[in-house]
N, C-alpha and C positions, 0 to 999 in steps of 0.2 A: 544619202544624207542621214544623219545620226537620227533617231527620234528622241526626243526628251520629253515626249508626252504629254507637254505642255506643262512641268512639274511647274509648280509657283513657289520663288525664292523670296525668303522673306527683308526683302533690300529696304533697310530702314522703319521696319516698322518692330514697334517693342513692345507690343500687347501678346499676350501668352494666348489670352483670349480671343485673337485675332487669327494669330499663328492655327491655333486647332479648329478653331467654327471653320474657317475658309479654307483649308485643307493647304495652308505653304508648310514648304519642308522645316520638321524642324529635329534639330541634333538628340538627343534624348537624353536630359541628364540627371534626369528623375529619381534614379538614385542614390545619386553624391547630395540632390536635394533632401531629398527624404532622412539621410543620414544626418545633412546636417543642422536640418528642423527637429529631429529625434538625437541627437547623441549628447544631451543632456549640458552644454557648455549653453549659459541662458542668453549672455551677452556677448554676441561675436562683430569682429570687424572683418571686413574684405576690401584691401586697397589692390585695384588692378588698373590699367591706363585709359586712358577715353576707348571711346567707340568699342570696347573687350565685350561688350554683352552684358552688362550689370544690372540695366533697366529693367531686360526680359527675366532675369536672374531673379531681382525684388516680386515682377509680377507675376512669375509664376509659384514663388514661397506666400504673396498674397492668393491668389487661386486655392491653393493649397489648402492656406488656413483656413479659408473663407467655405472650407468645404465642398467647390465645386470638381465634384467626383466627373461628372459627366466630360470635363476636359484630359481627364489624365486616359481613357481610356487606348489598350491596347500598349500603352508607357510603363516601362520597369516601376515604377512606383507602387501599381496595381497589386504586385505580391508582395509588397510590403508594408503598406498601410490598410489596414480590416476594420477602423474606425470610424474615420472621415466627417471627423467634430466639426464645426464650423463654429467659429470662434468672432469676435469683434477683428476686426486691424485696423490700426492709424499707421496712415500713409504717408510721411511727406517725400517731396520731388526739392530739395536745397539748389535743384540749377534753374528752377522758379524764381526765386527769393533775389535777383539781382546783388548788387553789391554794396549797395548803401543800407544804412540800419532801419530809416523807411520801410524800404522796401523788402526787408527781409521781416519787419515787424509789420507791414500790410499781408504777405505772404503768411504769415501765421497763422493772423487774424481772419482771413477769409479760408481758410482748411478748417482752422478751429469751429469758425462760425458753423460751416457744415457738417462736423460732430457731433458739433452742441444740437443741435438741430434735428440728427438722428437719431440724439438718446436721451431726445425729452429733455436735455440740462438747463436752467435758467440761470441766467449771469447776472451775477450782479454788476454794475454801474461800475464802480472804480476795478473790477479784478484786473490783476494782471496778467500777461501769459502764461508767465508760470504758475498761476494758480486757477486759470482755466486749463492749462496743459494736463494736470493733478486730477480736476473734476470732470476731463472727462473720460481719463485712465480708470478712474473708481466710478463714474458713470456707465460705461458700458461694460465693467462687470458684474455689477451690482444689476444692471439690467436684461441681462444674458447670464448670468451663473458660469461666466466661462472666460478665463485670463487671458488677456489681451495681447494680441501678436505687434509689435512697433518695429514698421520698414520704415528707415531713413535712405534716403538714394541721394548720390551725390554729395555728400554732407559737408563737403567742404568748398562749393561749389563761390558764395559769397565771401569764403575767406581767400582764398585762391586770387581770385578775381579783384580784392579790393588791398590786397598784400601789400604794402609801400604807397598805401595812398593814407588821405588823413581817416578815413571811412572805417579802418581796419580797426580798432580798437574798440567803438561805438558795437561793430557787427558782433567781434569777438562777446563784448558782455551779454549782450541777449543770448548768445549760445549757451553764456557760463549760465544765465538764470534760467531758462527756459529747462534744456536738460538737465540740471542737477537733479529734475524731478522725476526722471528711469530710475535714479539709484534708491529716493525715496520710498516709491512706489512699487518696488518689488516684489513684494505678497500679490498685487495683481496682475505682475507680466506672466505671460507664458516663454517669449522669445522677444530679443529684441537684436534686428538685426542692421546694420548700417556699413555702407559703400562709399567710397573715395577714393582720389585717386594720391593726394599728397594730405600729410597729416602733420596737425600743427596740434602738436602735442601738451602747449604750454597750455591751453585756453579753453578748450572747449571740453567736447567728450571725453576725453582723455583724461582730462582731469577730473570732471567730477564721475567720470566712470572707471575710477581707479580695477573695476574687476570684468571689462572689455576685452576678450580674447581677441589680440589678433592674429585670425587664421588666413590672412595672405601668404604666409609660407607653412604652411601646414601642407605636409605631402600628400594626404588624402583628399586634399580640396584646389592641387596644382592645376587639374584641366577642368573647374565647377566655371568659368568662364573659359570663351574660346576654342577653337576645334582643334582636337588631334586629330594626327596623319591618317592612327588607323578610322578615325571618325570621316574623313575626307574621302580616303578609301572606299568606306562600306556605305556613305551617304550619297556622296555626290558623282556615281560612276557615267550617268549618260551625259553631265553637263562638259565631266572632265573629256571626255569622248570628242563632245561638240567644238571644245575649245582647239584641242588637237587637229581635227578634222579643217578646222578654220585656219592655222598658222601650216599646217604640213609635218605635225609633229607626230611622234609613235606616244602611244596612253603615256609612256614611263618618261618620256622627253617632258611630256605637258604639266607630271607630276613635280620632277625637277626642277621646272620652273616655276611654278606655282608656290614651291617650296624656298626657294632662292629669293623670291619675291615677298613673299608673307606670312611665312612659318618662323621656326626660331627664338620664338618664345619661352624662358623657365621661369617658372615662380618658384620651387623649392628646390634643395641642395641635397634631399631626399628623393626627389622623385623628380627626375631631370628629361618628363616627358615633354616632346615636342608642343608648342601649342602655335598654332596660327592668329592671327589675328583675324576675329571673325567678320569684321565690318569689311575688311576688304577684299579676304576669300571670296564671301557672297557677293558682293557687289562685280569683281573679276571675272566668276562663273556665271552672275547672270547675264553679264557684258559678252563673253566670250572674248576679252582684251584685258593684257595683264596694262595695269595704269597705275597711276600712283593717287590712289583712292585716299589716304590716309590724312596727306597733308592738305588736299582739297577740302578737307573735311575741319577744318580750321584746328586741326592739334598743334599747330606749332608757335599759337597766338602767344601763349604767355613765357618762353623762353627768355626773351629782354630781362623779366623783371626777376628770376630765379640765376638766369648764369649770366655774369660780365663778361662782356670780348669772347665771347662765343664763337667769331671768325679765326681768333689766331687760336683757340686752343683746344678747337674742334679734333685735332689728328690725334689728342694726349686720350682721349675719351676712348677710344678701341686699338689696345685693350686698355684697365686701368682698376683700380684695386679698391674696395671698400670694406672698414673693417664689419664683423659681424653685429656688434653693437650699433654700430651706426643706421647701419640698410636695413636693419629690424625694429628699431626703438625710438629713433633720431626722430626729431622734428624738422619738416624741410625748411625750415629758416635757419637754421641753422648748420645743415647737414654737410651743407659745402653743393656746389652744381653738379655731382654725381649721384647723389640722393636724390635732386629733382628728376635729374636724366632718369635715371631706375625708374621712378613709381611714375612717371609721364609718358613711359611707354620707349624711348629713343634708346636706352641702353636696356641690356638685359642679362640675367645671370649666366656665364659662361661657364664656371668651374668655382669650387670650393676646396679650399687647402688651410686648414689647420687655423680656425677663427676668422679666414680672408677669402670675402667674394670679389672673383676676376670679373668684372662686367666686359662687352664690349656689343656691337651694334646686331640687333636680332636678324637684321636682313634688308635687302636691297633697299623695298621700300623704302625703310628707314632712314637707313644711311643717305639717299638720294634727295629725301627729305628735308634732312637736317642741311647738306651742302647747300641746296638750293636758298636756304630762309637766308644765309648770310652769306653767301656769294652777295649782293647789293654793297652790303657791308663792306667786304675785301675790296670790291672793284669801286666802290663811292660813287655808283649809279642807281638810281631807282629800277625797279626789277622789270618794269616796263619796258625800259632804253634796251636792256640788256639779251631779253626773251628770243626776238627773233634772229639775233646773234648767237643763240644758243643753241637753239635750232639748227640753223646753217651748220652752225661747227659740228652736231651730232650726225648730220645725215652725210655729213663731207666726209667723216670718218668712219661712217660706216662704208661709204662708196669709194673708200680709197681715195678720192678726188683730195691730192695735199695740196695744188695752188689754192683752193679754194675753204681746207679746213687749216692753212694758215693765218689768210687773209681775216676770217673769223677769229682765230685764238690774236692774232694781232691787234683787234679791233678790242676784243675784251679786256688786254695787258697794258694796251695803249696808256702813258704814263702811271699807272696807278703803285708801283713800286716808289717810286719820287715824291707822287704827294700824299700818300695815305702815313699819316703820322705815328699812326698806334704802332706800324711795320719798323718803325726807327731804330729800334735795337737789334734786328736781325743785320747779319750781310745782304749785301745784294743778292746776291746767287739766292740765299735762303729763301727772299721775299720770294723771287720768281718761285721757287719749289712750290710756296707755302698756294700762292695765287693761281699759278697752273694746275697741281693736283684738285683743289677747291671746284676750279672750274670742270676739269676733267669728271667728279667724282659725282657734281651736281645737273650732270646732263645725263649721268646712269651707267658712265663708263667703270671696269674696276680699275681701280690706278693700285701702284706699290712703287714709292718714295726710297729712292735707294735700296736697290736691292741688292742684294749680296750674291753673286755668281763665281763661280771657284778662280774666274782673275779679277777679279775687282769688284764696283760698285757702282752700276747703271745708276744715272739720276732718275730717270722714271719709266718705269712699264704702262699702256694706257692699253685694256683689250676694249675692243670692239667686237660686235658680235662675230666679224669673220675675221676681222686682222688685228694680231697685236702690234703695238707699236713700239719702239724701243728710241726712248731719246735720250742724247747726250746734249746738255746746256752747258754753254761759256759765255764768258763774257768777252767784250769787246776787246778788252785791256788784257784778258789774259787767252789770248790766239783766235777767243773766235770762232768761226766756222771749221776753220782748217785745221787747228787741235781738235776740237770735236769729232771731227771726220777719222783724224788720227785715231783716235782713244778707241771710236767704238772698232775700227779696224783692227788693231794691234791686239785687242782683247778682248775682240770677237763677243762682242756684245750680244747679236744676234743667235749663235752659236743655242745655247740652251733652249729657243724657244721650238726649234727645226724640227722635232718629235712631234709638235703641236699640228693639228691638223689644220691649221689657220694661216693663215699666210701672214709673216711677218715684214714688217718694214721699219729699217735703223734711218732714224732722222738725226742730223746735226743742228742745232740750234743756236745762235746766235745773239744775243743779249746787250744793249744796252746797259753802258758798265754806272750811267747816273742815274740809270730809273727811268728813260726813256723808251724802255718797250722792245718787242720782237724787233732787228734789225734784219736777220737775214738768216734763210735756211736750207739746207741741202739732204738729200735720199742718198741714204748712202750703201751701196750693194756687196 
């Protein structure tokens, strides 16, 4: 049995100060911090996707300031900071603050009150935020002799959240009055630094902080959130061990997929280093089970209200093209559902060519993700009715078992070609394509939708971890089973995959030409 020593992985917890007193593993990035607490840009932004590590990212830049030397030891940062001033910081947490103006103006008021409280400040009766936000910027450096560090985390957490409701507008001014007063106040900051994940450029920070660097694509700050490979590599080698040990895989198998699963990540077009996503790396490696950590984790909540018909226009998204002005500058209300997809973690930068980033999907997780949230959608059932039909279908096709991973794909098709109305402008054949792959792609299979093989044009590939599958769809009206069977014979469908070391199997499928569903299917050898 592997030993892992008992290492303690830090699975959900975001205290810096946690991570070091109790001894869990942590990445060491001490100093891209250091760098970019010291490289003299006073106002910076950092938009990365949920769960990327932001939180621990804030509390270890508060640690920092705050002077507490005793946490960094043995940490690259040690040869580079010889000061270790300990400075005021205001803190806020915006995924506090809910979504109404209430509640983002009680959330103020009870951080501020605790301030005010630290630094001696008496309020007067009528102030308002922003004029308590002001006194106690100039409060606690007037009362320290030392300029104020301001981490905002999540900052866009209430706008996000209250976007297309009537709430949105009320939330928005308190941001414009509250923070105008960073830009004010600037003989007393030292750093002000603020995270998010989608940025509404018209209203808040943005605006009145017209001189906010955003170093989200900055190539020196590309892996300041989330693990690279070689970090994976050099950190996590008994856990990767244990994982292998457990599935029957060799180190380099276990690393492949670890990688397929949750790696994939770029944030700059300069520095196209690998990065993982770290919520679900760790969470994977403390599991010893690769799972789909991500979407469990409620990242896929607000899709509806940023992309429309997100079912049919899912397959346009990888690949798909954004220009540079946009994916850098853009406000996401405006940006078009590509701009959301980017900074909410589901698409991610592929390649850069001349003012134009390719996005397409970072990796399995992901992709498996996204099918899953609207499949309900394409097939017009609740995700409940559907799940252990999905199931069936996955374990049927892993086991070869086709009476039984039909009988499943037929139950999920069962008229929803006919009655799902948004499908209306497609062909029939198409809907099938669009419904099939959807399902295929949402149970963690890889599909490829017409593939091109030097005699023709397979309607779908479906791998499975040990068998690929190769189908030809007709319809009723136009032959049916028995052209199908034709087709893939005549042109040797199967033919290309016989190198693979998987075993392949050519399916005929048969199609209801009104929208009524699987009719009939055959193996064809």
């Amino acid at each position: 049995m592997v030993e892992t020593n008992n290492r303690r992985l830090p699975v959900g917890i975001q205290s810096f100060d946690v991570i070091r007193k109790e001894g869990y593993l942590y990445v060491d990035k001490t100093d891209i911090i250091w760098q970019l607490a010291n490289s003299g840009k006073k106002y910076n932004y950092l938009s990365r996707p949920r769960r990327f590590g932001k939180s621990v990212l804030v509390d270890t830049l508060e640690a920092y300031f705050t002077g507490k030397k005793e946490l960094f030891e043995g940490l690259k940062i040690m040869e580079m900071e010889k000061e270790w001033v300990k400075r005021p910081v205001i803190r806020l947490d915006m995924s506090q603050a809910g979504a109404e103006p209430e509640t983002v103006r009680s959330y103020l008021d009870n951080t501020f009150h605790t301030l005010e409280t630290e630094y001696g400040i008496v309020v007067r009766q009528d102030s308002s935020l922003a004029v308590r936000f002001k006194n106690i910027i100039e409060g606690a450096y007037n009362k320290t002799g030392q300029q104020v560090a301001i981490l905002i985390d999540e900052y866009d957490s209430p706008l996000q959240h209250s976007w297309k409701t009537p709430q949105h507008e009320a939330c928005t001014s308190i941001y414009r009055e509250v923070f105008a007063i960073l830009k004010a106040d600037d003989k007393y900051e030292k750093f002000v630094f603020i995270t998010g994940i989608t940025k509404f450029t018209q209203i808040s920070l943005f605006s009145v902080l017209n001189n906010l660097s955003n170093i989200s694509f900055e190539p020196e700050y590309a892996a300041i959130c989330g693990i690279t490979k070689e970090e994976v590599m050099r950190d996590f080698k008994p856990e990767i061990n244990k994982l292998a040990e457990y599935e029957g895989w060799t180190f380099d198998e276990a690393v492949a997929q670890l990688t397929a699963y949750y790696d994939g990540y770029h944030f700059s077009r300069r520095n196209m280093v690998d990065v993982f996503n770290p919520f679900s790396l760790i969470n994977a490696l403390a599991d010893s089970d690769l799972k789909n950590y991500w979407a469990s984790s409620g990242a896929t909540s607000l899709l509806p209200k940023f992309v429309d018909d997100m079912e049919l226009k899912l397959r346009e998204f990888d690949p798909c093209t954004i220009l540079r002005q946009t994916i850098e500058t853009s406000d996401v209300t405006g940006g078009g559902a590509e701009l959301f997809l980017y900074q909410s973690g589901y698409l991610t930068i592929k390649d850069y060519q001349m003012g134009v980033y390719i996005l397409g999907f970072p990796n399995n997780e992901v992709k498996q993700a996204l099918y899953e949230t609207v499949l309900p959608a394409l097939t017009l059932r609740s995700s409940g009715d559907i799940q252990s039909t999905q199931s069936g279908l996955f374990l049927a096709l892993q086991l070869g078992n086709l009476p039984q991973a039909m009988k499943s794909l037929k139950a999920l098709i069962a008229d929803v070609p006919y009655s799902n109305k948004k499908l209306a402008s497609m062909d029939m054949e198409e809907r099938y394509r669009l419904i099939m792959s959807t399902i295929f792609n949402a149970i963690g299979c890889r599909v490829e939708v017409e593939k091109m093989i030097a005699t023709g044009r397979i309607d779908m590939v479906v791998e499975a971890t040990n068998i690929i599958y190769v189908l030809e769809l007709k319809l009723s009206n136009n032959g049916g089973i028995d052209a199908a069977t034709e087709q893939i014979r005549a042109k040797q469908y199967a033919e290309p995959f016989k190198a693979d070391k998987r075993k392949v199997i050519a399916l005929a499928i048969e199609l209801d030409e009104t929208g009524k569903g699987l009719k009939d299917w055959k193996e064809v050898d």
